[in-house]
N, C-alpha and C positions, 0 to 999 in steps of 0.2 A: 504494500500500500504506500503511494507517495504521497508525504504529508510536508506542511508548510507549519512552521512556528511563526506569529506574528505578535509581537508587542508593545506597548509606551510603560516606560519606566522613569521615574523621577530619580530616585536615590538608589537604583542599583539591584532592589532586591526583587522586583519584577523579571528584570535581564537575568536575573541569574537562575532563577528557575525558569524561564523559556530557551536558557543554554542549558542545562540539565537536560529538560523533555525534547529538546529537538540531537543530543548525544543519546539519549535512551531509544528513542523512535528513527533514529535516522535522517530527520528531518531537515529540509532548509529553513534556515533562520533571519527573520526580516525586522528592521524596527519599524513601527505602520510608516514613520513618514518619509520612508525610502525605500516603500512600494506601491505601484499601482495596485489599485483593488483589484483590476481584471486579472492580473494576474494569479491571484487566489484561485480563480476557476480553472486552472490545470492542475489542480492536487484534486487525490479521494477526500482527502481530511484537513480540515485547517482548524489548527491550534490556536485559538487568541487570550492574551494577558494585557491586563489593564491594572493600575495601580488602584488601588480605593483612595475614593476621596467622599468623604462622611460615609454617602450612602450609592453614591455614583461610584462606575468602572471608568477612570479614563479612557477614551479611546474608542469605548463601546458603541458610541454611533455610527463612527466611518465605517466597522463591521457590519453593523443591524443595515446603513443603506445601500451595501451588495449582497444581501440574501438571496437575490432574484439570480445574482450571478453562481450560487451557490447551492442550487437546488440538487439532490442529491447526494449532497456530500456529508463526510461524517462531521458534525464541529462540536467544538470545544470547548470554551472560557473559564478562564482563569482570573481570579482575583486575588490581589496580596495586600493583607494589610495586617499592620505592626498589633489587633490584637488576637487573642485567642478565640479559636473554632467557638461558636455557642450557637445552639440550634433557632432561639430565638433572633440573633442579629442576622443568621445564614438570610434565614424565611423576610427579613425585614429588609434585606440587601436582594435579593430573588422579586421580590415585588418592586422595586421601586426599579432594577431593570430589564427585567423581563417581562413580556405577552404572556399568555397560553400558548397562542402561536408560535413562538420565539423557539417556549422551550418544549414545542413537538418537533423542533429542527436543532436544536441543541444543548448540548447537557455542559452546568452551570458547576463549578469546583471552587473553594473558598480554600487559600495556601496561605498559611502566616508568616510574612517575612521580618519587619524591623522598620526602625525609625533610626535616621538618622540627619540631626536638625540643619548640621554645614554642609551637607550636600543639596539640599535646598533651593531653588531661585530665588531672587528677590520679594516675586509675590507669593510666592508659597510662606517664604520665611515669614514674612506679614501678619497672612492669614493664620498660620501654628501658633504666629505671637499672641493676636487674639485670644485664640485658644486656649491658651495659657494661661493670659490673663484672665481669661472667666472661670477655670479651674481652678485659681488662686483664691481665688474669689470667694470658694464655694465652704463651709462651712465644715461639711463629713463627705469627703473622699471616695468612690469608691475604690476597689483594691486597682480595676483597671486604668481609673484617673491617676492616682497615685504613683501609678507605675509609667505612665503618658508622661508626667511630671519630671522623674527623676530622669527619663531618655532626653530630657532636653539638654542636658551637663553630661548626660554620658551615653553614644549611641549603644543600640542592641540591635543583633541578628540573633531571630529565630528561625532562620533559613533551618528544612530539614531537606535534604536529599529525597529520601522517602517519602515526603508529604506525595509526590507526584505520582504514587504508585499505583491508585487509583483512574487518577489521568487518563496515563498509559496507559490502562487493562483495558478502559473505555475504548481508546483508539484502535486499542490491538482485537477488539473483541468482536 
């Protein structure tokens, strides 16, 4: 099966699991904005990663507006962000980017990577500042605020190799 990894990455940890699954799967490796979409419709499978942001997949548009060219094929998405799997946030992050439709055409995987605040853009950095400050703000913590907190003075990867082993079995299955 020839398959296509495609990704947007902010700080790294998006890229690195779309280099994992495209050495696991065989796969060609693209970052979306140094590929034409059309080209997507020469694979069986295409792989897409997107950073989270709140509740949003970067990226996830320029995917969802060549579906048409991707009828067919097996696909994929991937999402990375810095907290832990929870079945409640998965269902709350699934709703606000996917159809019904969407996901009779493709199956939807949540990977945890890491925060890391200096590799940041300028408007990112901005907007995490915010953030920050309204977490400061806040009176009782929860554990994963708390811990959003302290990655601002010292990054964390929770890159796992394995998280993608699920992925793959999809692709390969």
């Amino acid at each position: 099966m020839k398959s296509i990894v495609v990704y947007t990455s902010f700080t790294g940890f998006t890229k690195k699991y779309a280099e994992w699954i495209a050495e696991e799967l065989g796969s060609d490796l693209f970052e979306l904005k140094k590929i034409k979409p059309e080209r997507m419709a020469g694979y069986d499978a295409v792989i897409f990663g997107g950073s989270l942001r709140a509740t949003g997949i970067s990226g996830l548009k320029q995917l969802k507006s060549v579906l048409r060219l991707l009828k067919g094929k097996k696909i994929a998405v991937f999402a990375v962000g810095a907290s832990p799997y929870k079945d409640e946030a998965f269902a709350d992050i699934t709703a606000s980017n996917f159809t019904e439709d969407d996901l009779k055409v493709m199956k939807f995987f949540y990977l945890r990577g890491g925060f890391d605040f200096t590799k940041l853009d300028f408007a990112n950095k901005l907007i995490m500042n915010l953030m920050k400050w309204s977490m400061m703000m806040k009176k009782n913590l929860t554990e994963d605020e708390a811990g959003m907190l302290s990655a601002f003075e010292k990054p964390v990867d929770y890159t796992e190799r394995e998280r993608i082993k699920d992925l793959v079995g999809y692709i390969r299955s």
